[in-house]
C-alpha positions in Angstrom: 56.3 -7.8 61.7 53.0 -9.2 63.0 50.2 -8.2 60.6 47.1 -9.9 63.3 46.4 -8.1 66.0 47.0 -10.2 69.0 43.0 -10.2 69.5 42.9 -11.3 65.8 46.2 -14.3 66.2 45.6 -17.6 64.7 45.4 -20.4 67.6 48.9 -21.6 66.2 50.5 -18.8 66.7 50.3 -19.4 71.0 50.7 -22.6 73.0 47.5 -21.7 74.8 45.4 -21.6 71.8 47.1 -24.8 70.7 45.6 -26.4 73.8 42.3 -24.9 73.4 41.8 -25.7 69.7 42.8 -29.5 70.3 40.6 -29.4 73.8 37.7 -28.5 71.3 38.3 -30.8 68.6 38.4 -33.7 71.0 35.3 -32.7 72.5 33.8 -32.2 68.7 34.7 -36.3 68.3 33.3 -37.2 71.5 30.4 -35.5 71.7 28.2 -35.2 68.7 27.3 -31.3 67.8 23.5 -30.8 67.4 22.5 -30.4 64.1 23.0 -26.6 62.5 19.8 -26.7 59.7 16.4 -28.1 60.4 14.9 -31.9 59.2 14.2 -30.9 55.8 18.3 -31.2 55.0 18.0 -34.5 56.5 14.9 -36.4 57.7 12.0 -34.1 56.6 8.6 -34.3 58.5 7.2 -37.4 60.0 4.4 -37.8 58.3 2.6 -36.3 55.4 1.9 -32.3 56.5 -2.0 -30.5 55.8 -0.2 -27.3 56.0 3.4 -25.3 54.3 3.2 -22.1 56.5 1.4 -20.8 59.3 -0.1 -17.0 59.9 -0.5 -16.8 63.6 -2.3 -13.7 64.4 -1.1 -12.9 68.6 -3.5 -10.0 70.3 -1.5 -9.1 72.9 -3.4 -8.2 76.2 -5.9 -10.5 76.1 -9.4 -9.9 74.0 -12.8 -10.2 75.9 -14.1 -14.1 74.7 -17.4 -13.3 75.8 -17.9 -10.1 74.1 -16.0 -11.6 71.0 -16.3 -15.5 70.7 -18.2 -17.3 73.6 -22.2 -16.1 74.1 -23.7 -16.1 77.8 -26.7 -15.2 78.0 -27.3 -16.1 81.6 -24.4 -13.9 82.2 -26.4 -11.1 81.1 -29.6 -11.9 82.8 -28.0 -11.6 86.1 -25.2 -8.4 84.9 -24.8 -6.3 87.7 -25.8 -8.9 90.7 -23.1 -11.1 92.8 -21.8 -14.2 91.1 -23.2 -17.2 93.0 -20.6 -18.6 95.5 -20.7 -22.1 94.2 -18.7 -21.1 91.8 -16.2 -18.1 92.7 -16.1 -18.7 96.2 -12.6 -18.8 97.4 -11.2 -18.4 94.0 -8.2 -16.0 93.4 -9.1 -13.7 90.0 -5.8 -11.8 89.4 -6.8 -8.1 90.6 -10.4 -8.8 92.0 -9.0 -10.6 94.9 -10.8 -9.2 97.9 -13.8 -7.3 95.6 -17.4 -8.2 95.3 -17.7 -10.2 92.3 -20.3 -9.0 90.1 -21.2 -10.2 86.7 -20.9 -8.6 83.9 -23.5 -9.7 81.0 -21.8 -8.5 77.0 -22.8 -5.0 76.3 -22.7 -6.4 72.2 -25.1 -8.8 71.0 -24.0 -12.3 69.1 -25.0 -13.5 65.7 -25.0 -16.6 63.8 -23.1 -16.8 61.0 -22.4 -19.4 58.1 -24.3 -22.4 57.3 -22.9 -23.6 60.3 -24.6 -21.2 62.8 -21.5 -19.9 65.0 -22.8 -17.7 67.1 -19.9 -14.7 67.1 -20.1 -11.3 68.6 -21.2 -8.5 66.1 -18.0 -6.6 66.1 -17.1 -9.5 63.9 -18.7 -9.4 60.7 -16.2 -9.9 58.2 -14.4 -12.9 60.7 -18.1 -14.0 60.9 -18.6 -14.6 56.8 -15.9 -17.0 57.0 -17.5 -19.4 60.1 -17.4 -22.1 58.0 -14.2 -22.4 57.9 -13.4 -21.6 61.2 -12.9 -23.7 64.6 -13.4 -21.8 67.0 -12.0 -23.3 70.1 -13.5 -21.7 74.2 -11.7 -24.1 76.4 -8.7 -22.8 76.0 -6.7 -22.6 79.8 -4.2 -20.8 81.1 -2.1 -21.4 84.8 -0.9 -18.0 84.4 -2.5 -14.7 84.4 0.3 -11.9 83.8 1.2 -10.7 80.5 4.6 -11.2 79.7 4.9 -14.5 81.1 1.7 -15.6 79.5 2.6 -14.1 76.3 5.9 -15.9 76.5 3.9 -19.4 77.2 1.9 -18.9 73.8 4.4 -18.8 71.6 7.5 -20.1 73.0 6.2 -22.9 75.1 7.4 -21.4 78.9 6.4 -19.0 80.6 10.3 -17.6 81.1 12.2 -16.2 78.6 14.8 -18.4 76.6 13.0 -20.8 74.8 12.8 -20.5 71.2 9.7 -19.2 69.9 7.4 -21.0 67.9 7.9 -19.6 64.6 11.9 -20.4 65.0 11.0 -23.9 65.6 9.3 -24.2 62.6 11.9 -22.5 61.2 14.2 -25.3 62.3 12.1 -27.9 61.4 11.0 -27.0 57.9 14.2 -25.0 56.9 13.6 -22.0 54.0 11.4 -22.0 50.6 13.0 -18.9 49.3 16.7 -18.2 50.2 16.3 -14.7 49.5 13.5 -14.0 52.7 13.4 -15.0 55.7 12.1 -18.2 56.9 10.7 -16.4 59.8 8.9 -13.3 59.7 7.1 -11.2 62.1 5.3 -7.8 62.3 4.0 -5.6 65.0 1.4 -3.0 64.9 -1.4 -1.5 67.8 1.4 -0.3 70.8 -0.4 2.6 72.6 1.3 5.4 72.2 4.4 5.6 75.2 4.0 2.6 75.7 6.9 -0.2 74.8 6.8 -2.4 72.1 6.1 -6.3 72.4 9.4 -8.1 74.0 12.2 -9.7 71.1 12.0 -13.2 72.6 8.5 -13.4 71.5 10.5 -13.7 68.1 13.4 -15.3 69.5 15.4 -18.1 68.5 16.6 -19.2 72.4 18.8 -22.0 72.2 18.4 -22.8 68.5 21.2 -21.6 65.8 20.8 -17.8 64.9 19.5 -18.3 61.2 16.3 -19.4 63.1 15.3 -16.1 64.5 12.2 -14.0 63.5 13.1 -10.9 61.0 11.1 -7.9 61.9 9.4 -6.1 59.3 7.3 -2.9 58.9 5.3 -0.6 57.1 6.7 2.6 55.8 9.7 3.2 53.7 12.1 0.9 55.4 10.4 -2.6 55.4 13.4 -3.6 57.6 15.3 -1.6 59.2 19.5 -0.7 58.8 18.8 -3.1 55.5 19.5 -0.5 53.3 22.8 0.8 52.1 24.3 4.2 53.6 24.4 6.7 51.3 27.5 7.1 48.5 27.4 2.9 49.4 27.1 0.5 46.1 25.7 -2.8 46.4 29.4 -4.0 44.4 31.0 -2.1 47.3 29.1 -3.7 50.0 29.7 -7.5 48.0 33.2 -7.1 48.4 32.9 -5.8 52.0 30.8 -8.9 53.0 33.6 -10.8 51.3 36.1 -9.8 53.1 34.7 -9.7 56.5 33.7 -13.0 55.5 37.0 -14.2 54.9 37.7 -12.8 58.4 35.0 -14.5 60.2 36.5 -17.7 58.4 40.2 -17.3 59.8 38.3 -16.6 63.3 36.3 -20.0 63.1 39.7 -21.7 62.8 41.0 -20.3 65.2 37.7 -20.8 67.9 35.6 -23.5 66.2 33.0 -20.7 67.3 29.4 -22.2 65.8 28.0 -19.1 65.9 30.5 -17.4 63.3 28.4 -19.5 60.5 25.0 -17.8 62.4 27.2 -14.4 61.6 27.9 -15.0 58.0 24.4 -16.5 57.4 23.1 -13.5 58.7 24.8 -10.9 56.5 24.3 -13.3 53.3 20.4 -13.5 53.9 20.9 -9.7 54.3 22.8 -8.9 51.9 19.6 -11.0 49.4 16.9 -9.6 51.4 18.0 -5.7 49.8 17.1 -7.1 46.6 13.6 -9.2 47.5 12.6 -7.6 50.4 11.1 -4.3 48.7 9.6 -6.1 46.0 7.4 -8.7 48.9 6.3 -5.7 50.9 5.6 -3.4 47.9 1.6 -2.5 48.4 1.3 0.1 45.5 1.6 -3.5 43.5 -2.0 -4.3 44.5 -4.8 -3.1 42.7 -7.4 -0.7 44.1 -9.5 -3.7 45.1 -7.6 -5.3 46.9 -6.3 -2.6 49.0 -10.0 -1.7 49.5 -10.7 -4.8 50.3 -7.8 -5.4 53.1 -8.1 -1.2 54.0 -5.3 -0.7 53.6 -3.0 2.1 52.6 0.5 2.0 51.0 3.1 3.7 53.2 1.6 3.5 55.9 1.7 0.7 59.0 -1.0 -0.7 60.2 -2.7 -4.2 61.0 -4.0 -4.2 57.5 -1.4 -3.7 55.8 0.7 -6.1 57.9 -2.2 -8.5 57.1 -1.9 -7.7 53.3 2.0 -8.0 53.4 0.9 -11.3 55.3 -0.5 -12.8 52.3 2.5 -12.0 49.9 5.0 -13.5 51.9 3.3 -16.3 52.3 2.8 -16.9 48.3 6.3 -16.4 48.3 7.3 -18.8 50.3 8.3 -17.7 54.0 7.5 -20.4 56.1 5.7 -18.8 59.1 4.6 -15.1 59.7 3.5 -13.4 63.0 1.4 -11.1 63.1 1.1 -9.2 66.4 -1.3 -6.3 67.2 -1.2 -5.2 71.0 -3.3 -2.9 72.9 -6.1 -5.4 74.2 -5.8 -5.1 77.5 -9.5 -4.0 78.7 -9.3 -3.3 82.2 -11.9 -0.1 81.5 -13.3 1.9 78.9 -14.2 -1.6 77.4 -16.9 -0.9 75.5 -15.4 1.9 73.7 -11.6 0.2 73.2 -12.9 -3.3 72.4 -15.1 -1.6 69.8 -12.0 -0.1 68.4 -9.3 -2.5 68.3 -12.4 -5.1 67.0 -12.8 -2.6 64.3 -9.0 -2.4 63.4 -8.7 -6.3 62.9 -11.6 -7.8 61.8 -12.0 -6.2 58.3 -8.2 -7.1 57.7 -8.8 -10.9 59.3 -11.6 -11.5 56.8 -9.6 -10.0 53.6 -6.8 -12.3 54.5 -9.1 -15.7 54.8 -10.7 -14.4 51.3 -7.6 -13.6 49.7 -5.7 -16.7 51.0 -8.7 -19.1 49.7 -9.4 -17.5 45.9 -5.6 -17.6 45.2 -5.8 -21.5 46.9 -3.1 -20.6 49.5 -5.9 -21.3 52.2 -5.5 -25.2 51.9 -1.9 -25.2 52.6 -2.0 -22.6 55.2 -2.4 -22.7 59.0 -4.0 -19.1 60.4 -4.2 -19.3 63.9 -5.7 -16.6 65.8 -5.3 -16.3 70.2 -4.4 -13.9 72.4 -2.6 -14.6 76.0 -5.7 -15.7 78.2 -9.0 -14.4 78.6 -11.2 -11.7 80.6 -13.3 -12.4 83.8 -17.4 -12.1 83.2 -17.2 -10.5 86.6 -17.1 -6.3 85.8 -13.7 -4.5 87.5 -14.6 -1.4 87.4 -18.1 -0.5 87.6 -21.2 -1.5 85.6 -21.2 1.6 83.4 -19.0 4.1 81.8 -15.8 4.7 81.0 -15.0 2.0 84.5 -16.2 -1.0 83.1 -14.0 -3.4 82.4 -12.7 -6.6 82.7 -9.3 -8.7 84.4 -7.0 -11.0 83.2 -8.5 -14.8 83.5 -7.3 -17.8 82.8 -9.6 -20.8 82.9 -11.2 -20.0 80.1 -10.6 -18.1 76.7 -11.3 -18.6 72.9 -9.2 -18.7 70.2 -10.1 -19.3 66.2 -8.2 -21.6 63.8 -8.6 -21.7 59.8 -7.5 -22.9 56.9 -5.1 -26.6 55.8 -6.3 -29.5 58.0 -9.0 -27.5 60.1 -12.9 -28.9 60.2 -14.7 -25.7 59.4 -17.8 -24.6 61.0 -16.5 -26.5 64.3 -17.0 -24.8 67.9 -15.1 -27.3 70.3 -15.1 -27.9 73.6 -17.3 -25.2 76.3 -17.6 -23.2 79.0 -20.2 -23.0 82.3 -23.0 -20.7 81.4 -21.4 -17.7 83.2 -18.2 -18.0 81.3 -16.1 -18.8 84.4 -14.3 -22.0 83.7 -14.2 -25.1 81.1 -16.4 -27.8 81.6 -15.8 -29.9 78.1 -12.4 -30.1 76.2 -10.0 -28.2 78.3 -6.6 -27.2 76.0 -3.8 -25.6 76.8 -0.9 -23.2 74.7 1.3 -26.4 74.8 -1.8 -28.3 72.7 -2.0 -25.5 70.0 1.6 -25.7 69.6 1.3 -29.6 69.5 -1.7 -29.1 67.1 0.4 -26.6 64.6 3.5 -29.0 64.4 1.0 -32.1 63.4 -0.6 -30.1 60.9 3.2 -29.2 59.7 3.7 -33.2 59.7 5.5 -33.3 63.0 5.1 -34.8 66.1 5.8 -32.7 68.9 7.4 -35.1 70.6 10.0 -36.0 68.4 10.4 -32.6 67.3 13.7 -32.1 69.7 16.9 -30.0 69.8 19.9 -31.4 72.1 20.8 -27.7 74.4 23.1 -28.2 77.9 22.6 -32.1 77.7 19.5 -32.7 77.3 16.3 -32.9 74.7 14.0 -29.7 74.6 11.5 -29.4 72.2 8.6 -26.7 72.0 5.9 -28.2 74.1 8.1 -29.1 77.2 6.6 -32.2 78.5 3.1 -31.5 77.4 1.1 -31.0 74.7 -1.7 -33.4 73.0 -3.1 -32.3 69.6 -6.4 -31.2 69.3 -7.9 -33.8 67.2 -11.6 -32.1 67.4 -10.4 -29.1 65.8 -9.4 -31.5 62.8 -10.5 -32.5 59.4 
């Protein structure tokens, strides 16, 4: 009697999995596979890195720079009166096409902060105490001005979906500091309520192997979810289950030369280690008093603060790049009111994490990296008062703010016209910040490359230039 299911048969068993098993191995000697694990089993980095991990920081839907990061005060001398010509005049803005375009001066007022004197809006105070180690970047540029693919474009490189994200090329390139977490870790917070959550492939691996994808965690009970066992389950029980599907997924690969069998098994061993690690990382009722004061936040319960807080202790423990995503910044009205909001959710958290990274000396070997999509128009969509005003989606010109290993604190580079329309010193682009972050990981983005359907990719496409004034 047969005991494999026919679905289950070793290739050996059937003349036409003969043929295809050889047909594979053939191709296996003729054409090199691409490498399974990142440089650090092989080649390492190319030069001498600044930075071990990264903390990007994505707010989704696209904060106001000149409310939060870029001062105009001519913008608000003329609020409420028609942009002059010269410079929107025949220019398409996303929504406003066809619509008067009248300016719309900051209803906040800027400060300077730091020896440096940055000038940052005041519903950044705790950001602001750390300007000096900030660069804070307004010429960044964007071609596109719709969310998703814009979103998609700042973190995986293309505006389609696909391409593996940021953190899962890092991921690849750097390989794992603690086998028991994951390399790549991201967490959400901020979706409006009925609203969807931020897209997978913003955590995605695309094209590269599975081990390279972003694990989700959250705040609550369940750090990750489906990781714990069902109940009347033992972790000896499930040991010897992972061992024998393992054994299974073994006698499979013979028979398929399947690649992605070892991304299976990889996946339920990392799984199977994260049950034991995973609770102790994200345990907040670990922290003292002060320092839950100081990030606000409150075990059990999700929120950017804690995510920031849980931030910090994956990083000491060694997980290679986190991503932390807070949506709900899309102003289009009610600005005054939601921006006030969603400022006050981050920016006490966002100063706690630059403190806490720096006093425990995590700060010099960590990347924080802080944008959102693209900017918002000076010109007012809505109305010049009220629960109207608001601002569009724009794209040749926004802000983000960089700290810690290898930044020049206490740096504003490049600028914008004195209405806040468009660059006019140091124009960058996503695929430059992404250029910037490998270098600063010891890579050059160039030769940073993964072999996919016959040809090179890498995370910058074609482009990308590192953003040497940004730089210590």
């Amino acid at each position: 009697m047969n005991p494999w299911p026919d679905r289950f048969a070793p290739a050996s068993l059937s003349r036409r999995g003969f043929l295809r098993t050889t047909a594979a191995m053939l191709g296996s000697l003729a054409v090199p596979a691409p490498p399974r694990r990142g440089p650090d089993h092989g080649a390492g980095p190319h030069f001498t890195p600044r930075a071990k991990n990264v903390v990007f920081v994505l707010l989704l839907g696209a904060p106001s720079q000149v409310d939060l990061f870029d001062p105009k005060p001519e913008l608000a001398r003329i609020d409420g009166k028609p942009m002059p010509d010269s410079l929107v005049k025949g220019q398409a803005v996303d929504q406003l096409k066809g619509r008067n375009l009248v300016a719309a001066g900051s209803r906040f007022a800027f400060h300077r902060r730091g020896q440096c004197g940055m000038e940052l809006g005041e519903l950044l105070p705790h950001l602001g105490q750390h300007a000096d180690r900030l660069a804070l970047v307004r010429s960044m540029t964007s071609t596109i001005i719709n969310h998703p693919p814009a979103q998609s474009m700042l973190t995986t490189g293309a505006g389609e979906t696909g391409r593996p994200s940021c953190g899962s090329w890092v991921s690849y390139a750097l390989g794992s500091q603690n086998r028991d977490l994951p390399t790549f870790a991201t967490m959400v917070s901020g979706v409006p309520q009925g609203e969807p959550p931020p897209p997978v492939h913003l955590w995605a691996n695309g094209f590269l192997p599975g081990e390279h994808h972003g694990v989700v965690l959250q705040g609550g009970a369940e750090a990750v979810r489906f990781l714990d066992n069902q109940p009347g389950s033992s972790r000896t029980g499930r040991r010897a289950q992972l061992d024998a599907l393992q054994a299974l997924d073994r006698m499979r690969q013979q028979a398929h030369l399947d690649p992605a069998t070892d991304d299976r098994v990889a996946a339920y061993e990392l799984a199977y280690r994260m049950q034991e690690r995973v609770p102790e990382a994200v345990r907040l009722q670990s922290e003292t008093p002060a320092v839950l004061e100081l990030y606000g936040a409150e075990p059990g319960v999700a929120s950017f603060a804690a995510n920031c807080l849980m931030a910090r202790r994956l990083v000491e423990r060694g997980v290679r790049f986190v991503q932390l995503i807070d949506d709900g910044w899309d102003h289009h009205a009610q600005l005054v009111r939601n921006l006030r909001r969603k400022a006050g959710e981050v920016d006490r958290p966002l100063g706690a994490l630059l403190t806490d990274l720096q006093r425990s000396g995590l700060l010099d070997e960590t990347l924080v990296v802080i944008a959102g999509e693209f900017g918002r128009t000076p010109m007012n969509q809505g109305g010049q008062g009220g629960d109207r005003y608001g601002r569009d989606h724009h794209g040749k010109c926004f802000s983000i703010v960089l700290a810690g290993a290898g930044v020049r604190g206490g740096t504003v580079v490049g600028a914008t016209d004195e209405l806040g329309y468009r660059v006019v010193a140091d124009p960058f682009t996503a695929h430059d910040l992404q250029a910037t972050m490998l270098h600063l990981l010891g890579f050059d983005h160039e030769r940073l490359v993964f072999r996919h359907r016959g040809r090179d990719f890498r995370l910058t496409d074609v482009h990308g230039r590192v953003m040497r004034q940004a730089l210590a």
